[in-house]
KOLDOTI-900198 format. One line per field, with one value per residue (C-alpha): residue number from 1; x, y, z. Coordinates in Angstrom, 1 decimal, always signed. Layout:
BEGIN
seq [NUM ...]
x [X ...]
y [Y ...]
z [Z ...]
END
This chain:
BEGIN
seq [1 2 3 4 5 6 7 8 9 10 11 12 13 14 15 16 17 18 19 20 21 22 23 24 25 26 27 28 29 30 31 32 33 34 35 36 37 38 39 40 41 42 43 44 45 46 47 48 49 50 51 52 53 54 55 56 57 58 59 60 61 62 63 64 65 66 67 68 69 70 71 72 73 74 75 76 77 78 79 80 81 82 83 84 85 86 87 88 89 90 91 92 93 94 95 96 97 98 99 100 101 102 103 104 105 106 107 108 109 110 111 112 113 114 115 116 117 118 119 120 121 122 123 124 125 126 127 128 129 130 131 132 133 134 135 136 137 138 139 140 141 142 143 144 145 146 147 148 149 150 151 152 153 154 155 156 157 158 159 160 161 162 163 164 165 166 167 168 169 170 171 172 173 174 175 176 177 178 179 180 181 182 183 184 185 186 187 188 189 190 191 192 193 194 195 196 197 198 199 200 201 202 203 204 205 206 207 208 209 210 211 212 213 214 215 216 217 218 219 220 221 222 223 224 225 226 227 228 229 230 231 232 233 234 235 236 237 238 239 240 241 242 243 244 245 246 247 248 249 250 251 252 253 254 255 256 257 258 259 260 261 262 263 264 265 266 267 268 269 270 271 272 273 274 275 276 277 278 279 280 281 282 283 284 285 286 287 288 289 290 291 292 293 294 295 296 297 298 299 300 301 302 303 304 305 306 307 308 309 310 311 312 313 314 315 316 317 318 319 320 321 322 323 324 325 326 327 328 329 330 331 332 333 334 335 336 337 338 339 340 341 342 343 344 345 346 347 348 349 350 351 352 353 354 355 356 357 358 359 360 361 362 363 364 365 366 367 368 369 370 371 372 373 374 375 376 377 378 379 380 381 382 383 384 385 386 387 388 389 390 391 392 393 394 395 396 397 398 399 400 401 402 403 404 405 406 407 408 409 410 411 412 413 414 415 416 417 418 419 420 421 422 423 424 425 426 427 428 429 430 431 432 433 434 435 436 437 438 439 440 441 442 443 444 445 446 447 448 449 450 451 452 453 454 455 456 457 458 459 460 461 462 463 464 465 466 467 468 469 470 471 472 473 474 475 476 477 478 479 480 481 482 483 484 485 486 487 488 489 490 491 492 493 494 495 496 497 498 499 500 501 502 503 504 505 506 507 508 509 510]
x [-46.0 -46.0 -43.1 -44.9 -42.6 -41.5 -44.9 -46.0 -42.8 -42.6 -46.1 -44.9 -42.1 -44.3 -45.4 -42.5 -41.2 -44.3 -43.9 -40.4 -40.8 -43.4 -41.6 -38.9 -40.8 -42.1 -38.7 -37.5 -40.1 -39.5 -35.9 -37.3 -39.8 -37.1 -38.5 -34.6 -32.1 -28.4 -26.2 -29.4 -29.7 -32.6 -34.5 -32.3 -33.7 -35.4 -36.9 -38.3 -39.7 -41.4 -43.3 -43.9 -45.0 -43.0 -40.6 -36.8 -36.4 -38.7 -37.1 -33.4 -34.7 -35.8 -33.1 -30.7 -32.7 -32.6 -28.8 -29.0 -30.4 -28.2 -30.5 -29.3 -26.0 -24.7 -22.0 -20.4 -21.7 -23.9 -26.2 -28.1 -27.9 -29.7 -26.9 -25.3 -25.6 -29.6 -30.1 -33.9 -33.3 -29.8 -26.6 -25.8 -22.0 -20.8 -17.3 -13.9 -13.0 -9.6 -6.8 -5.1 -1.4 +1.0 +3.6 +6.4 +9.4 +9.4 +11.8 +10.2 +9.4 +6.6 +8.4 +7.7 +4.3 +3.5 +6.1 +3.0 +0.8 +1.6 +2.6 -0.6 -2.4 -0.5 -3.1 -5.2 -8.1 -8.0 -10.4 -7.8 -9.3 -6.5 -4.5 -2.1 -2.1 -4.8 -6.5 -4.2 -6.8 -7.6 -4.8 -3.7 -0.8 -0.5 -1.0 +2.6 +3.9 +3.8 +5.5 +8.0 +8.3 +8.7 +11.4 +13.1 +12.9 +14.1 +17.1 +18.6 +21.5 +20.0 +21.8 +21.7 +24.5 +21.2 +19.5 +21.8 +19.8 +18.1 +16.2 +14.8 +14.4 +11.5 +9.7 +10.9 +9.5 +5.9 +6.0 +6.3 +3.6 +1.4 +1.8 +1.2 -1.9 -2.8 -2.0 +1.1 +4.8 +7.5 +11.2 +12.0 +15.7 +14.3 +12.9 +14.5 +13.2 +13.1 +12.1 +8.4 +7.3 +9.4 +12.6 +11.9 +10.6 +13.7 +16.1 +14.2 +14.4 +18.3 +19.1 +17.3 +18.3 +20.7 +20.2 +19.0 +16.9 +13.3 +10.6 +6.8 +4.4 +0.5 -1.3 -2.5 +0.0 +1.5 +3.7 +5.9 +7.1 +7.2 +9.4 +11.8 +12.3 +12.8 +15.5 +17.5 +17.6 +15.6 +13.1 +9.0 +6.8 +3.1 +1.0 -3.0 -4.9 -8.1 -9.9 -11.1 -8.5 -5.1 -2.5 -3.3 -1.3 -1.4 -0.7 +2.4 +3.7 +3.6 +6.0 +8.3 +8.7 +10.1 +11.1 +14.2 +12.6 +14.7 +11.5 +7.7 +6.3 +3.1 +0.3 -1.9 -4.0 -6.1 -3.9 -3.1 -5.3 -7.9 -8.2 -9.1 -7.8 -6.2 -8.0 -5.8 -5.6 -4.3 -1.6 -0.6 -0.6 +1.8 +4.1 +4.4 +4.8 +7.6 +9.4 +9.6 +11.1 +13.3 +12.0 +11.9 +8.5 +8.6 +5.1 +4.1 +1.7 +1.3 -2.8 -2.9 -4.6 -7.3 -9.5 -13.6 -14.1 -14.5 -10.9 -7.3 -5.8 -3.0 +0.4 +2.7 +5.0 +3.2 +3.2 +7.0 +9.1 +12.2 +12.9 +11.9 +9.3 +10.5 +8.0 +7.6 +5.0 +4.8 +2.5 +1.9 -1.5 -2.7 -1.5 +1.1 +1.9 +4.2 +6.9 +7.4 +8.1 +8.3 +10.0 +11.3 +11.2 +13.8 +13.9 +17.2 +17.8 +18.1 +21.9 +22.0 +19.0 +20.6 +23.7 +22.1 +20.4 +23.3 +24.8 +21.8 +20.5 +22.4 +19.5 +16.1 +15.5 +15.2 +12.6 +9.7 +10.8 +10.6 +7.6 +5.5 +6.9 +5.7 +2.0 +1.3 +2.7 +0.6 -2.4 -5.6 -4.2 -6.9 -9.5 -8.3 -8.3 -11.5 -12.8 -10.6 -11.8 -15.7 -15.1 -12.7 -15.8 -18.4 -17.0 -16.1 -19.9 -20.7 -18.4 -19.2 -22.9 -22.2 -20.6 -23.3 -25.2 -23.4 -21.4 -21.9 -23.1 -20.1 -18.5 -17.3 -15.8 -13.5 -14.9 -12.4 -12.6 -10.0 -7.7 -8.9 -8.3 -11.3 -10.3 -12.5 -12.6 -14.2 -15.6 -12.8 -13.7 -12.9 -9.0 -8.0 -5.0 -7.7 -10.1 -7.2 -6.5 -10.1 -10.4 -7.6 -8.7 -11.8 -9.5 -10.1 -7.5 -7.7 -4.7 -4.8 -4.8 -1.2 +0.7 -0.3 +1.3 +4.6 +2.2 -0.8 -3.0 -4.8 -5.6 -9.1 -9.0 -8.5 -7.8 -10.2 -9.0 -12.0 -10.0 -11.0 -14.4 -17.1 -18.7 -20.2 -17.7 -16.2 -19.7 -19.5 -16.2 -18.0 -20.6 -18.5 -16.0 -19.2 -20.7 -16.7 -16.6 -20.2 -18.6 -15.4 -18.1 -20.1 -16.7 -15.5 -18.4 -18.4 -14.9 -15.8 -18.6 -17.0 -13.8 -16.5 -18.4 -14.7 -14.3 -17.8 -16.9 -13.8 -15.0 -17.6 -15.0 -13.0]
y [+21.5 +17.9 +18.2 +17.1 +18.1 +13.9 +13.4 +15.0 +15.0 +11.6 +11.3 +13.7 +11.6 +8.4 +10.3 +11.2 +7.3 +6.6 +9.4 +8.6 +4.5 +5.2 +7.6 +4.9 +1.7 +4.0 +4.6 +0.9 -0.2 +2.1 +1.1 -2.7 -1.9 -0.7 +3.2 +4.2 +2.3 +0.9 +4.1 +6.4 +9.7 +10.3 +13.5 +15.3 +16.0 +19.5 +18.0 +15.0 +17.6 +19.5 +16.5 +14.4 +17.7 +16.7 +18.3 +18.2 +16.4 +13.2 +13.4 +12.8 +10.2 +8.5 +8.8 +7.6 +5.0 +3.6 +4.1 +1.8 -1.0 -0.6 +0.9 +3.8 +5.5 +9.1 +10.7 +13.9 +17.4 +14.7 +13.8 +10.2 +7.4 +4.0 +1.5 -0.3 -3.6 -3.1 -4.5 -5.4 -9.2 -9.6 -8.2 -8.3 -9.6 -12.4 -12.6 -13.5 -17.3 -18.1 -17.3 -20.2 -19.3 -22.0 -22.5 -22.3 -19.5 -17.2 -14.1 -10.9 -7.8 -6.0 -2.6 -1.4 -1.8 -0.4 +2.8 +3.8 +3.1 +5.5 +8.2 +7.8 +8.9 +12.1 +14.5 +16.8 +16.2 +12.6 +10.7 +8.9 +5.0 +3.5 +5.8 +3.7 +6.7 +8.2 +11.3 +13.5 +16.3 +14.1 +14.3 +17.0 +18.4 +21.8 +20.9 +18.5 +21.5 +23.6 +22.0 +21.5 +25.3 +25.4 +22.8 +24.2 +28.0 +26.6 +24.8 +25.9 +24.0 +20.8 +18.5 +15.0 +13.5 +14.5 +11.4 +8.9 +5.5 +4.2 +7.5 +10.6 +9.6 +11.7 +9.9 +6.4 +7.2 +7.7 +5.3 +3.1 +4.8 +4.5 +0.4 +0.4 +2.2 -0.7 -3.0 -4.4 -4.1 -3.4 -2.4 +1.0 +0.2 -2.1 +0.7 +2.3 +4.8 +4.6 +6.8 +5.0 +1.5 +0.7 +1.7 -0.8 -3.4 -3.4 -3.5 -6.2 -8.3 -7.5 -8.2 -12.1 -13.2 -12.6 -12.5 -15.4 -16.6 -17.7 -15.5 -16.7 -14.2 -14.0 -14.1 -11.6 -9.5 -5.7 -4.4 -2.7 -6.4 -7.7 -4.7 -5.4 -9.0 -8.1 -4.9 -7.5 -10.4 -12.7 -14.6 -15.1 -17.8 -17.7 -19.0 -19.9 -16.9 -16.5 -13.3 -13.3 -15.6 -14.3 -16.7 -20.6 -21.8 -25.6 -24.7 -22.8 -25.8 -27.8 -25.2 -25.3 -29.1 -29.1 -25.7 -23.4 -21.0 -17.8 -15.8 -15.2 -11.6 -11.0 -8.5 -9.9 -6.9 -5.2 -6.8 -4.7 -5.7 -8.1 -5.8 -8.9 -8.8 -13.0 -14.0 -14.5 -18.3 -18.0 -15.5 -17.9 -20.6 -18.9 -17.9 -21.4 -22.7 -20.4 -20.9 -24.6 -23.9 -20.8 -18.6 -15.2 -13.3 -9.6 -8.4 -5.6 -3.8 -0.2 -0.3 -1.6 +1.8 +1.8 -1.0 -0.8 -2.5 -1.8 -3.4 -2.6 -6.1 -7.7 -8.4 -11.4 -9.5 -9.8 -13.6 -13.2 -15.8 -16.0 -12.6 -14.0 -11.2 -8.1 -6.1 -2.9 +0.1 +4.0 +6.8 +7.2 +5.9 +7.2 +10.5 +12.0 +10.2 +12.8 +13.0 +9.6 +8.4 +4.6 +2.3 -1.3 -3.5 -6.6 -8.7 -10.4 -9.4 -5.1 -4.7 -6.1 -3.8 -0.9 -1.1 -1.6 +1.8 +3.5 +2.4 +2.8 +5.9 +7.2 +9.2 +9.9 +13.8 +15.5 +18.1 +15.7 +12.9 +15.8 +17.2 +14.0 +13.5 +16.6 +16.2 +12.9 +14.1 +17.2 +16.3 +14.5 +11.5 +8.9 +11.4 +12.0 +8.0 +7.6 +10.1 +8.4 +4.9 +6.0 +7.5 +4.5 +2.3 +4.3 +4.4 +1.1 +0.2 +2.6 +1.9 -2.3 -1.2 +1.0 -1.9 -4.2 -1.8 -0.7 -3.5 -6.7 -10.2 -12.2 -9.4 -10.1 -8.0 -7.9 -7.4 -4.9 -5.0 -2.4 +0.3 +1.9 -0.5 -2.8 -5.4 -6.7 -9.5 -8.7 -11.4 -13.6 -12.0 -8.6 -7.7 -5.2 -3.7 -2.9 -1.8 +0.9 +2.1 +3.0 +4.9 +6.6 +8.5 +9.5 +10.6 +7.6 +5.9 +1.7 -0.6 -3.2 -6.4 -7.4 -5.4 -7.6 -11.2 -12.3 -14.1 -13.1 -14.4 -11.6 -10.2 -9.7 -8.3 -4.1 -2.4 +0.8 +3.4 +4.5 +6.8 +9.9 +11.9 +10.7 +12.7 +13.0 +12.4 +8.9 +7.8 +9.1 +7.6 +3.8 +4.0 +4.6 +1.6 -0.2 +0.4 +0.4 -3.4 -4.6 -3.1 -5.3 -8.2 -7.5 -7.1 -10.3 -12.2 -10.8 -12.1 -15.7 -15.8 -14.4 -16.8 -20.0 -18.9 -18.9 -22.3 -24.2 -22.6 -24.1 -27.3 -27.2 -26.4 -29.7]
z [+53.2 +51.0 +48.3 +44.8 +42.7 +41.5 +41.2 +38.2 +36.4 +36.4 +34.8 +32.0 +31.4 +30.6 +28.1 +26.5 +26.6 +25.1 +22.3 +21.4 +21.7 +19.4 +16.9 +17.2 +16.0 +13.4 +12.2 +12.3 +9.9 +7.7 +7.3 +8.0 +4.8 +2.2 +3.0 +4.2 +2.8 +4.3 +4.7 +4.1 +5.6 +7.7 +8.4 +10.5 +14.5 +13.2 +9.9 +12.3 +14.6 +12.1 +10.4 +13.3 +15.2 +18.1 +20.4 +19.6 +22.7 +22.1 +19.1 +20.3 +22.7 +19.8 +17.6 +20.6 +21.5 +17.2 +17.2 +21.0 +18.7 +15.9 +13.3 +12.8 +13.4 +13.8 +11.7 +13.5 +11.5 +9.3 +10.8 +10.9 +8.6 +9.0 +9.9 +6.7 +8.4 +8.1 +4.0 +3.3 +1.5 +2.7 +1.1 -2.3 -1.5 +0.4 +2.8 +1.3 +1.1 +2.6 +0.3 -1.9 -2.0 -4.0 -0.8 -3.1 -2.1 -4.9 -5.9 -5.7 -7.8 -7.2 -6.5 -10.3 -10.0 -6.3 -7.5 -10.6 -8.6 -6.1 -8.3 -10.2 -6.3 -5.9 -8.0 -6.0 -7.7 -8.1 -5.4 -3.2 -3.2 -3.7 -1.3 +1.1 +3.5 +5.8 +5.3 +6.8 +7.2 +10.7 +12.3 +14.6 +12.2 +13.6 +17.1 +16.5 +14.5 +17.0 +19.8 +16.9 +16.7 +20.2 +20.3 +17.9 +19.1 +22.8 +21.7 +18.5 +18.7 +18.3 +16.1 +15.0 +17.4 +20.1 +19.0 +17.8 +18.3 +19.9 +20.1 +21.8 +25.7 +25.9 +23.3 +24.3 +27.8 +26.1 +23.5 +26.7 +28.7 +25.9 +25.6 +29.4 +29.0 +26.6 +29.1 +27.9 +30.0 +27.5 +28.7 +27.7 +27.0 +24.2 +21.7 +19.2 +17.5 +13.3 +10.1 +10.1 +10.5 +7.2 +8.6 +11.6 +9.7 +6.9 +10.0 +12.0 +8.8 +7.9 +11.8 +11.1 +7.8 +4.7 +1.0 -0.5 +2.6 +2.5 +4.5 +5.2 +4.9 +4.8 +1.4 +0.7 +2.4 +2.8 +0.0 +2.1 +3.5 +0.3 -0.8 +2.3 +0.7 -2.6 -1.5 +0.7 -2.8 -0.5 -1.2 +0.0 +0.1 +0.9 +3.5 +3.4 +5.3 +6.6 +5.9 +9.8 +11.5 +9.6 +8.9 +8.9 +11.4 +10.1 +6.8 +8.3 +10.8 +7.2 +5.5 +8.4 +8.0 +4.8 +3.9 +5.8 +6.8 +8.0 +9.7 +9.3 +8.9 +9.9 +10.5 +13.6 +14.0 +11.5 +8.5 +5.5 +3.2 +5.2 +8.0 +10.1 +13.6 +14.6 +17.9 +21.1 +20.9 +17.1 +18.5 +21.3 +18.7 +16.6 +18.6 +20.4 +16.8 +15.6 +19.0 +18.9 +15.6 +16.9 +13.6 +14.4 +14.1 +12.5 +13.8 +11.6 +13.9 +12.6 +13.1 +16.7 +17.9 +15.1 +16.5 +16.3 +19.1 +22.8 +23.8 +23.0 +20.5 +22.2 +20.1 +19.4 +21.6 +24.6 +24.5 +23.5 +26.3 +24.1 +22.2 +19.2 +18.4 +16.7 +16.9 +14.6 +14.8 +14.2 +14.6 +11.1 +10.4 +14.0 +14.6 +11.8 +8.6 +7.8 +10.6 +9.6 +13.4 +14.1 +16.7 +16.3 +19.7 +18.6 +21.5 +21.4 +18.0 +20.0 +20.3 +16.2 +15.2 +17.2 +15.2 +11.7 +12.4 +13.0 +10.0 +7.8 +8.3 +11.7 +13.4 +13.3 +12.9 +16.3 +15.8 +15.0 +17.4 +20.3 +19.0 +19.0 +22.2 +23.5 +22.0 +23.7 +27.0 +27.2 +24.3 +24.5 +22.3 +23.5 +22.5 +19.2 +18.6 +20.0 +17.1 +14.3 +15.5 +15.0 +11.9 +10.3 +11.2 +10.2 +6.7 +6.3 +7.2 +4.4 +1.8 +2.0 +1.7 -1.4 -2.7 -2.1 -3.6 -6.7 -8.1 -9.7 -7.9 -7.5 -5.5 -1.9 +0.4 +3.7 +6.9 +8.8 +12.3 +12.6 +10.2 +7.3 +3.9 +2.5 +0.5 -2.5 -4.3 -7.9 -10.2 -12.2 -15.0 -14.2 -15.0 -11.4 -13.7 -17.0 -14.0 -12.2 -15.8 -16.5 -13.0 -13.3 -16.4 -14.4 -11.9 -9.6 -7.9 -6.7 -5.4 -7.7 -6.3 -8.0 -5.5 -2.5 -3.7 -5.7 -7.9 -10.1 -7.3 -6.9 -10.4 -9.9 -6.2 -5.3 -2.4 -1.1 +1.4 +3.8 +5.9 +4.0 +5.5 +3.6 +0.5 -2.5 -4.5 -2.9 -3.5 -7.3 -7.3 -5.9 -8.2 -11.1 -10.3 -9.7 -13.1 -14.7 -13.4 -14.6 -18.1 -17.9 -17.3 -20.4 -22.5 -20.7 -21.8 -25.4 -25.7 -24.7 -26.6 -29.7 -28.9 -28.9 -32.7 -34.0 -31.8 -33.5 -37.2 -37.0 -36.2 -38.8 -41.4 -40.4]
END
């Protein structure tokens, strides 16, 4: 008997192509036409079904083959939204310009202002913008509790003298696994295990230079390094960065002709605040530079697993030939900000870093050390970054379109290709410190752009955390900063009118 059962399936299934191709150019123009709008919501699968009287099935051919083509993306227990990069007309902001630091070493003190500013996020209710941390509500806290239970119920006479540095074996061993799985070789015996990415970095940078040394850093760059300057009475100077390509490295080679510089500090991947990510040849370049001139690099490179796109970013360390690199990371913007678990990996600088740890802060607690340790030896770790890496870039994509959207022409915006802080850039007439104040009595918090430079480079610049899960009210929360900052516009111009009638009486009268 003849088998026809491919025959008139595969008939059927022309038809369904045809159906859900055809449901799917529907769909574009719409969003094409202005009909769905950047970040929109579209009728769910069911909705879809219903008015297109088709079956669920065409239907999630369609939508699958839309999100394919970039027109629409999915958003887990949300549904779909049309893509943010799809804007009718264009957008209504442009990309940052490269910043345009005076290269003079400067003392600094910004610990006052970053110390309000993160009191000022602590309220429950406030809507955490300006939040340096991410959400910790994504993060598999109880899973890492547990196995600290456990730890702690197997072996109850753990003590500190269990982990002098450089660390818990356990952990070292997959803190080493884990850069192997990223493709990169590093020597167990090298890491050392710190209290968070801060600890390592304030060691790295006490193990290169002493009090009254000059550092290069990127402009704009991390508070946290800044604050390691100012605690050790050195001092900073700036260096030209481009929002995609990080640090300019000719601008840098100048600095190092005619300055003494004791070390650079540098975020390579997914920069805190540009979120840019510096191409491999700009890495090599940077390192070959800073070698000639046998400057140590501290690579500041807590973000490395929260990249958007499809491959792993290589580090400074992995082109390192002469242990000049120390390189600095933690698990607290990936996995557990709270256990506060970094490592430092010094280069030649280990033995000096080692013994600074010891006499800083002695250990690092045991319990969370061995519980980490034991979640990403028996946990699904990739997984879990896999689903923080497609929600970081979902809501980056949304939060740049509800800024295009929402606030005044003139603003431009960062283009992250990795972590979870967007950096915007306001118009010059619009004050970030009046602008954080007038949030943060509607219970709205921003990083005003002051904390990110020893200077007043930045005054009309803010930083936005995207890591928490999208909602209602961080839309509320854009809007109202959006319609806050056309307000300091109108008040801005009143004053400059105002300031020239005084200007033309006064000349009248003479």
């Amino acid at each position: 008997m003849l088998n026809t059962s491919h025959a008139e399936p595969s008939k059927a299934n022309a038809k369904v192509v045809k159906l859900y191709e055809k449901l799917a150019s529907r769909i574009e123009g719409q969003v094409r036409s202005g009909v769905f709008l950047p970040g929109e919501r579209i009728p769910s699968v069911r909705q879809a079904s219903q008015q297109h009287r088709l079956s669920i099935k065409t239907v999630l051919h369609a939508y699958l083959l839309l999100e394919s083509r970039g027109v629409i993306q999915s958003r887990p227990k949300s549904g779909y939204f049309v893509h943010p990069g799809r804007l009718p007309g264009g957008p209504a902001t442009s990309d940052l310009r490269p910043s345009q630091p005076i290269a003079v070493s400067a003392q600094v003190d910004v610990s006052r202002l970053v110390l309000s500013t993160l009191r000022s996020i602590r309220g429950d209710d406030a809507i955490p913008l300006g939040s340096p941390y991410p959400d910790p509500s994504m993060f598999p806290v109880q899973k890492i509790n547990t196995y600290g239970y456990a730890v702690a119920r197997r072996d109850p006479r753990w003590g500190a003298g269990g982990e002098l540095p450089p660390g818990n074996p356990e952990l070292i061993r997959q803190i080493a696994r884990r850069y192997l799985e990223n493709g990169q070789l590093i020597d167990p015996n090298e890491i050392i295990v710190t209290i968070g990415a801060t600890e390592a970095i304030n060691l790295c940078l006490q193990a290169v230079a002493k009090p009254g040394d000059t550092i290069a850093v990127e402009s704009p760059t991390f508070y946290a390094m800044l604050h390691a300057i100012e605690r050790m009475g050195m001092r900073a100077i700036e260096v030209v960065t481009h929002p995609q390509e990080g640090i300019d490295i000719d601008a840098l080679e100048q600095i190092l002709a005619r300055e003494q510089i004791a070390a650079c500090m540098v975020m390579p991947n997914f920069q805190n605040p540009l979120g840019f990510c510096m191409p491999e040849a700009n890495k090599r370049r940077l390192v070959d530079l800073l070698t000639r001139h046998d400057v140590p690099i501290i690579e500041n490179d807590v973000y490395h697993e929260l990249y958007f796109g499809a491959v792993h970013p290589g580090s400074l360390k992995a082109l390192d030939k002469k242990g000049l690199v120390l390189h600095c990371s933690s698990f607290s913007k990936s996995l557990s900000a709270g256990h506060r678990i970094g490592w430092a990996i010094p280069g030649r600088y280990r033995d000096q870093v080692e013994k600074l740890k010891f006499l800083n802060t002695l250990s690092t607690p045991s319990i969370p050390q061995r519980a980490i340790a034991e979640y990403l030896k028996n946990d699904r770790y990739e997984h879990h970054l896999r689903r923080l890496r497609k929600l970081y870039q979902q809501n980056a994509n949304l939060m740049r379109t509800m800024i295009e959207r929402y606030f005044p022409e003139g603003t431009r915006t960062s283009r992250p290709m990795g972590g979870y802080v967007l950096w915007v850039e306001l118009p010059p007439q619009v004050e970030s410190l009046r602008l954080y104040e007038l949030a943060l009595e509607r219970r709205i918090t921003v990083g005003p752009g002051y904390m990110f430079s020893t200077s007043n480079a930045y005054g009309n610049f803010i930083r936005l955390n995207y890591s928490y899960a999208w909602s209602s009210s961080i839309e509320k929360g854009l809007i109202t900063l959006g319609k806050l900052t056309a307000t300091l516009m109108r008040e801005a111009r009143r004053r400059l009118v105002a300031g020239v009638a005084v200007q033309i009486k006064a000349a009248e009268t003479d």
